[in-house]
C-alpha positions, -999 to 999 in steps of 0.1 A, spaced: -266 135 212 -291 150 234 -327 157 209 -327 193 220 -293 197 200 -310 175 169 -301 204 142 -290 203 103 -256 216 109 -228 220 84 -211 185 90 -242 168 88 -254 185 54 -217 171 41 -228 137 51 -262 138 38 -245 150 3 -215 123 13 -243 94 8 -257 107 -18 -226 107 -40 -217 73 -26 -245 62 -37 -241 78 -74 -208 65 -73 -212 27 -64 -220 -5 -85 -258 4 -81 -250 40 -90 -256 37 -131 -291 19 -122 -301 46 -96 -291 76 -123 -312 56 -152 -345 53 -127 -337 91 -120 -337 104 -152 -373 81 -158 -384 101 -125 -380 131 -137 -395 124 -173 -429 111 -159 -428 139 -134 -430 159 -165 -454 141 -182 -478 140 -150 -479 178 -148 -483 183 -187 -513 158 -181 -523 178 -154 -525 211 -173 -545 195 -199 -570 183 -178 -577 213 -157 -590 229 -192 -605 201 -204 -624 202 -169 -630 237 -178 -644 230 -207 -665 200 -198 -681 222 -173 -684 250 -192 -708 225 -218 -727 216 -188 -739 252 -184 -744 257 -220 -767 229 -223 -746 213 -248 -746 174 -256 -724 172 -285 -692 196 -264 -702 177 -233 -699 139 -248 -667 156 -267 -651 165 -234 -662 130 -217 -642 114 -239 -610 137 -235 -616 135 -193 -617 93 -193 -584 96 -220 -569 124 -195 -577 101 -165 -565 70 -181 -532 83 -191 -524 100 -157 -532 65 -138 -509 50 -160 -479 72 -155 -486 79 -120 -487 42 -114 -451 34 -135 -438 67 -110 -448 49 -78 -430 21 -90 -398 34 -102 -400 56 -70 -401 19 -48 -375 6 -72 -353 31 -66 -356 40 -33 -353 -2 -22 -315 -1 -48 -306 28 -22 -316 12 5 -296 -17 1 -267 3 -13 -264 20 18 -277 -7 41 -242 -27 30 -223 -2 37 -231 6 67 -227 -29 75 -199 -35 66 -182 -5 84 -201 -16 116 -188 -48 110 -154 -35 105 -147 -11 128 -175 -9 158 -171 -46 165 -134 -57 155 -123 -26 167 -141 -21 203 -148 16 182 -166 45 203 -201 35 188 -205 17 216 -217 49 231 -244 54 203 -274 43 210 -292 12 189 -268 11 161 -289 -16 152 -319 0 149 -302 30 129 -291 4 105 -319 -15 98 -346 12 103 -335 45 101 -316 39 67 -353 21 57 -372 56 65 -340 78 51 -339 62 18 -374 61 12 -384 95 30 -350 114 15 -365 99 -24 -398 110 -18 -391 148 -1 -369 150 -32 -396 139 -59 -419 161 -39 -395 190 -41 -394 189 -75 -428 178 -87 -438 213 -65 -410 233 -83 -429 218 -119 -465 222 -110 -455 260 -97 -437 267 -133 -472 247 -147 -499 260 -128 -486 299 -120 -497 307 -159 -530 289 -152 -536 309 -122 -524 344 -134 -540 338 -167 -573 339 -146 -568 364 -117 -535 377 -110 -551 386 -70 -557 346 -67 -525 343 -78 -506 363 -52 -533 350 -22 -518 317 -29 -483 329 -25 -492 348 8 -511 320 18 -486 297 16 -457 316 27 -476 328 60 -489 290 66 -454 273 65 -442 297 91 -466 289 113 -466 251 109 -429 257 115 -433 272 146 -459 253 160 -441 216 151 -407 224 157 -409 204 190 -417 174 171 -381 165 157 -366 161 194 -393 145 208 -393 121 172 -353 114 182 -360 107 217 -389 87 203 -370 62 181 -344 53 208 -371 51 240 -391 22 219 -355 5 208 -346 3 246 -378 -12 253 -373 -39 220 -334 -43 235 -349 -47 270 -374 -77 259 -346 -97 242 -322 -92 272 -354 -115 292 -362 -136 260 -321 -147 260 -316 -147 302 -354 -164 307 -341 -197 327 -312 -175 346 -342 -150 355 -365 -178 364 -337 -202 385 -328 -166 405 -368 -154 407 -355 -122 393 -390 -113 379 -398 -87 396 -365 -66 385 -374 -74 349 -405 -63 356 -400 -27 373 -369 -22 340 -395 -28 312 -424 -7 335 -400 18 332 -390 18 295 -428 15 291 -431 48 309 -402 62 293 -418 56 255 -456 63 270 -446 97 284 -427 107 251 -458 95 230 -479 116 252 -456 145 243 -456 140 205 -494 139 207 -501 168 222 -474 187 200 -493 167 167 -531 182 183 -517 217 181 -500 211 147 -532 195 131 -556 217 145 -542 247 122 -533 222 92 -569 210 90 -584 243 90 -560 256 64 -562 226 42 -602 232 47 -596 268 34 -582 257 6 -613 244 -11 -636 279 -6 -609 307 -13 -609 303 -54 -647 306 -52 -645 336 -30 -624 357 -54 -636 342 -88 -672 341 -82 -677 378 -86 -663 374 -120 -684 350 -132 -716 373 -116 -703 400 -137 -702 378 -170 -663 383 -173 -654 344 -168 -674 311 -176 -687 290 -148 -657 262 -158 -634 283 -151 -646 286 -113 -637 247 -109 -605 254 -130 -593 279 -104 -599 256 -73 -582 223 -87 -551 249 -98 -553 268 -66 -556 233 -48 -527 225 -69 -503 252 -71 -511 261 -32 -498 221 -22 -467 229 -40 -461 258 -20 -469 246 13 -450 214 11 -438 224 45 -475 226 63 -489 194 46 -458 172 51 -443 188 93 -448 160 103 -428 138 83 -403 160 79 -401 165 116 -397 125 119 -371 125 87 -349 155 107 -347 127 137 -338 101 110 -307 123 99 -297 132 130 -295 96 144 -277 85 112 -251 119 115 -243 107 146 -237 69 140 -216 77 105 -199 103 130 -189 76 155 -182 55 126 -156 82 113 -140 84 145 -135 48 145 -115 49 106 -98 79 120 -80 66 152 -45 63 149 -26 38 136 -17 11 166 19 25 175 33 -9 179 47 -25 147 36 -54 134 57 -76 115 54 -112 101 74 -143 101 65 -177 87 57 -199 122 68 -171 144 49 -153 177 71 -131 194 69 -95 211 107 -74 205 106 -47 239 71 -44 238 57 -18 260 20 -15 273 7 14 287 -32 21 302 -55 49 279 -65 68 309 -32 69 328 -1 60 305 12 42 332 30 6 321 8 -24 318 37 -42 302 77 -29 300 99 -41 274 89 -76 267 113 -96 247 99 -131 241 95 -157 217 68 -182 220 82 -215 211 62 -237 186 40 -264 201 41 -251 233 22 -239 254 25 -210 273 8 -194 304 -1 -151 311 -6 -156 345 0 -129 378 -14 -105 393 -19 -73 364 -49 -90 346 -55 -55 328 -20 -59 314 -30 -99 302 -63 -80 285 -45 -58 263 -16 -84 254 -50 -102 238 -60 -67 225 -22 -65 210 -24 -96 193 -55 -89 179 -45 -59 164 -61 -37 187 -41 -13 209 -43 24 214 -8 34 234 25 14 235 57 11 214 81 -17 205 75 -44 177 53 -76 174 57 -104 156 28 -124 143 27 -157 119 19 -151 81 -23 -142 72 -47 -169 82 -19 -188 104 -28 -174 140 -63 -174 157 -77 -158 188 -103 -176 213 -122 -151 233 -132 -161 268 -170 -162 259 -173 -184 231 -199 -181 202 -214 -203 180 -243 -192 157 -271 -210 146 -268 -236 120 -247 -275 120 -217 -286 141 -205 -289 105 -207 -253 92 -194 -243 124 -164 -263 128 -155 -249 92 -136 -217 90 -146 -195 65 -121 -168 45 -87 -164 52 -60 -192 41 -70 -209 71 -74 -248 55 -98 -272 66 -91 -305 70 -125 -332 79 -93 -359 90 -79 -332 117 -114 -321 125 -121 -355 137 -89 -362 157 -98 -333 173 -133 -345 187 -114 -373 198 -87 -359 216 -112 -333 238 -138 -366 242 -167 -345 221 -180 -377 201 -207 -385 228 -219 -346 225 -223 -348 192 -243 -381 188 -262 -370 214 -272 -334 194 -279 -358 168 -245 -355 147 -228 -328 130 -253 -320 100 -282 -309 127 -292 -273 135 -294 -264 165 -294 -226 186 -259 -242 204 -264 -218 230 -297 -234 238 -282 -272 235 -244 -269 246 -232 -256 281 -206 -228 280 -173 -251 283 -189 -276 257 -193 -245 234 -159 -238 240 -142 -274 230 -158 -270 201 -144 -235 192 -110 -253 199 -120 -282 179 -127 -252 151 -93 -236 158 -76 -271 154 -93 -280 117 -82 -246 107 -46 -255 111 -29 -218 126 4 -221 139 -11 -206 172 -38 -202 195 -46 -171 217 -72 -181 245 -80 -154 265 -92 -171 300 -104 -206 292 -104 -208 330 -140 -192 325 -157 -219 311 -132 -249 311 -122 -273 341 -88 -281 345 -90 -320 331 -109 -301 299 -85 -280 297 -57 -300 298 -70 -321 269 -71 -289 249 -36 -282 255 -23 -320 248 -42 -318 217 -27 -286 206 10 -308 210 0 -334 189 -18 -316 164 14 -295 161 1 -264 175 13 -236 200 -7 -216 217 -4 -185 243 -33 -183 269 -37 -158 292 -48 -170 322 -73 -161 350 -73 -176 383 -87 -210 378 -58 -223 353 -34 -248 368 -1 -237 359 16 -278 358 1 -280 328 20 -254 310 54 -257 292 62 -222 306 47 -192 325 52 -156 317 39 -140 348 32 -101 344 39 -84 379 18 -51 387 43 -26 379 48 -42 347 78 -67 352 77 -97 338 96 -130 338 97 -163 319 94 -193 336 104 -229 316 88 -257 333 94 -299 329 64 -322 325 58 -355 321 42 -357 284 27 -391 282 33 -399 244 7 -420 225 2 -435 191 -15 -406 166 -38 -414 140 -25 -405 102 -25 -372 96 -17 -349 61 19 -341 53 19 -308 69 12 -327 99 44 -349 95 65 -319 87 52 -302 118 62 -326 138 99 -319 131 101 -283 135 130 -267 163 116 -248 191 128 -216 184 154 -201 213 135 -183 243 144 -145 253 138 -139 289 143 -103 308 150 -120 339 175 -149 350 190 -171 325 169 -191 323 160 -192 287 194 -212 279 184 -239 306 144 -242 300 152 -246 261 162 -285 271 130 -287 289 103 -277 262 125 -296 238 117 -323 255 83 -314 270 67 -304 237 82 -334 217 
């Protein structure tokens, strides 16, 4: 979204009433309409305390000009009662306001999340096209919530004080009554006019300074690659140049401010002198006390800020227009993202079963076959090769798999929830213990500490992990581990959490062939298939089978003999003894026949 384009249109007023209904309508909802309704009684109560005081102001000035003690003490007492019980329920507003606007925040902070979460990342979702969706979530929803709660009190604390005050005012001069509507009316045009500039440059504002943030943590996370290649310089003409690009905005929304505050300060200053202009000839001609002059400026003062919300607040309301906007348009790429089509391919599951039943892949932009009628079973503990030529047709087999794919037909078959897992080429593990790690939360994947520690064994990680300083140390494992260590210990991860299969996409990447090939061998005799899809630095000898995708789309299954060098396993739980026994199931080829003759060979290779 370009700023000059930032505008309240129709879809984005639905959106703005969308959260607001959420929010009424989640778990937090019951809270956020009980601090509402408090709102809204101490917003009456301030104003009634505010009508109160503006006569007992009257009347303590008033006494002042009379020369009289006994009123004046009288109407001391009333003005420290007055002021005591306003700071009391102006200070309980502020908090319920905080309260209220922090349960909102969260509220919508989580969902947000959790739709990011869900359909940006998982998904591969157009938001990658927005810009800073992480600084929409965390910031923008702070200033929304808090600006959106305050606007609102505002609005109607100015609709109250105008009901309040208008009697106040036309009860002394029905002219200072209608100058403060003129006044008002003629001042928020102009401030309109003058600072409508500000909510573009504001947008462009919140994603210049998120670029330069981005930028810094892009040299914070590459430092030693930018060092070892003395790429300083680049970095340093990049963040010049996001420096400018923020600078040169600023500059911008300076300027725009100067003009802006140059006629809000002089009609603020106005403000104080007008009441005195029009009342003062009353008083000369003995029609109105002198308290009543300092009545009409504090309810001029008062009455003419809730009319002119729009002058004294442009500003923020110019920054809270950019807010919405940038919101709108991530819940808008969000909304696209829950409103793709379903992936045309069916999915069906089978207990211990990854197959694809005339599959067919085509690309997004040209619909031409990636893939043509695949029919193939992959057999249990085996495991299988993608190799050839068409690696965009080996990238959205992954994408298949995991659930992911925009144009195709035929059916897949996928083991039962929580027993398959995928292995992306760059692995990732966060900060925090080999431990926690090498546990899989959710799912029905089971963890198992005996398998977990075969595991280390079988891909030789014990020596990495004494010399880390064990598995209960944190660590930033991105710091500490190189790539292909990182990646053992994803498949040590995959291997505790007992799936059927494994999908690695590319292990090539960041494993060397004797790594690799202790993977696989450990994937056999922890009763384990998996289905890689290769890159160009796999050796295909230490595959069961190859399934080589041609460029035009063919394909053809390939069986292959090796010599499996059996040793002795450790104990293992029951489902391990059970796994051991289980029947390769029949391979499907398209090409040849030989399925029938390769089904001797796996029997034998994968036993």
């Amino acid at each position: 979204m370009a700023a000059g384009t930032v505008s309240f249109d129709r879809l984005t007023r639905k959106r703005l009433a969308q959260v607001v209904q959420g929010f009424l309508q989640s778990d937090d909802g019951g809270k956020g309409r009980r601090l509402a309704i408090l709102l809204v009684l101490l917003m009456l109560v301030i104003n009634a305390l505010n009508v109160m005081t503006s006569y007992v102001g009257r009347d303590f000035m008033s006494a002042i000009e009379r020369r009289n003690p006994s009123v004046f003490a009288q109407q001391a007492i009333l003005y420290i009662v007055m002021f005591a019980c306003s700071t009391a329920a102006a200070v309980f507003f502020r908090f319920c306001e905080e309260r209220l606007g922090l349960l909102w925040r969260e509220s919508l902070t989580r969902q947000l999340t959790e739709a990011y979460l869900k359909y940006c990342l998982r998904r591969h979702a157009d938001t990658e096209s927005v810009a800073n969706p992480d600084q929409r979530i965390a910031e923008d929803v702070r200033a929304f919530t808090t600006t959106s709660l305050s606007f609102a009190l505002l609005l109607l604390n100015g609709t109250f004080t105008v009901i309040a005050f208008s009697g106040v005012l036309w009860s002394i001069s029905r002219t200072l009554f209608v100058v403060a509507v003129v006044y008002a009316a003629g001042g928020s045009a102009l401030a309109i006019r003058l600072g409508r500039p500000l909510i573009g440059l504001n947008f462009r504002q919140s994603d210049r300074e998120a670029n330069f943030r981005s930028e810094l943590v892009h040299v914070r996370e590459h430092a030693d690659a930018v060092a070892l290649t003395h790429n300083e310089p680049l970095f340093s003409r990049r963040l010049s140049q996001r420096i400018g690009d923020w600078a040169s905005n600023m500059r911008r929304l300076i300027a725009v401010n100067r003009n802006l505050s140059f006629f809000t300060t002089g009609y603020n200053l106005m403000i104080q002198i007008i009441p005195a202009l029009i009342v003062a000839p009353l008083f000369f001609s003995h029609k109105v006390e002198f308290g009543v002059i300092t009545q009409s400026a504090g309810a001029f003062a008062i009455l003419l800020g809730a009319f002119s919300l729009i002058v004294t607040q442009f500003q923020s309301i110019s920054a809270f227009a950019a807010v919405i906007a940038r919101l709108s348009e991530l819940a808008g790429s969000i909304e696209r993202a829950i409103d793709r089509p379903v992936m045309p391919i069916a999915v069906r599951k089978e207990a211990r079963r990854l197959g694809f039943e005339s599959v067919e892949l085509l690309a997004i932009e040209t619909g031409l076959p990636l893939v043509r009628d695949l029919d193939l079973v992959v057999p249990e503990r085996a495991n299988v090769l993608v190799c050839g030529t068409n690696a965009v047709a080996q990238r959205a087999l992954f994408h298949l798999i995991a659930g992911d794919c925009d144009r195709g037909s035929g059916t897949l078959v996928l083991p039962e929830d929580g027993r398959l897992m995928l292995l992306p080429e760059r692995p990732y593990l966060p900060t925090g213990t080999l431990r926690q790690i090498m546990r899989v939360e959710g799912g029905d994947f089971r963890v198992n500490d005996l398998r977990t520690r075969q595991a280390l064994r079988l891909l030789k990680l014990d020596d990495v992990v004494a010399r880390v300083g064990g598995v209960d140390t944190i660590r930033d494992w991105n710091e500490v581990l190189s790539l292909g260590e990182q990646q053992l210990f994803s498949c040590v991860r995959a291997i505790a959490a007992n799936p059927d299969f494994i999908v690695i996409d590319r292990p090539g990447t960041t494993l060397k062939n004797p790594e690799l090939e202790d993977v696989l061998t450990a994937f056999r005799k922890m009763g384990q298939g998996s289905l890689v899809l290769g890159g160009t630095s796999e050796a295909s000898e230490l595959f069961d089978a190859l399934l080589t995708i041609e460029m035009d789309g063919t394909w053809s299954y390939v069986p292959q003999i090796r010599a499996v060098k059996e040793e002795p396993m450790e104990p293992s739980e029951p489902d391990d003894s059970q796994r051991a026994d289980r029947q390769i199931v029949p391979i499907m080829t398209k090409e040849g026949d030989s399925g029938n003759k390769g089904q001797a060979d796996l029997d034998s290779a994968a036993g």
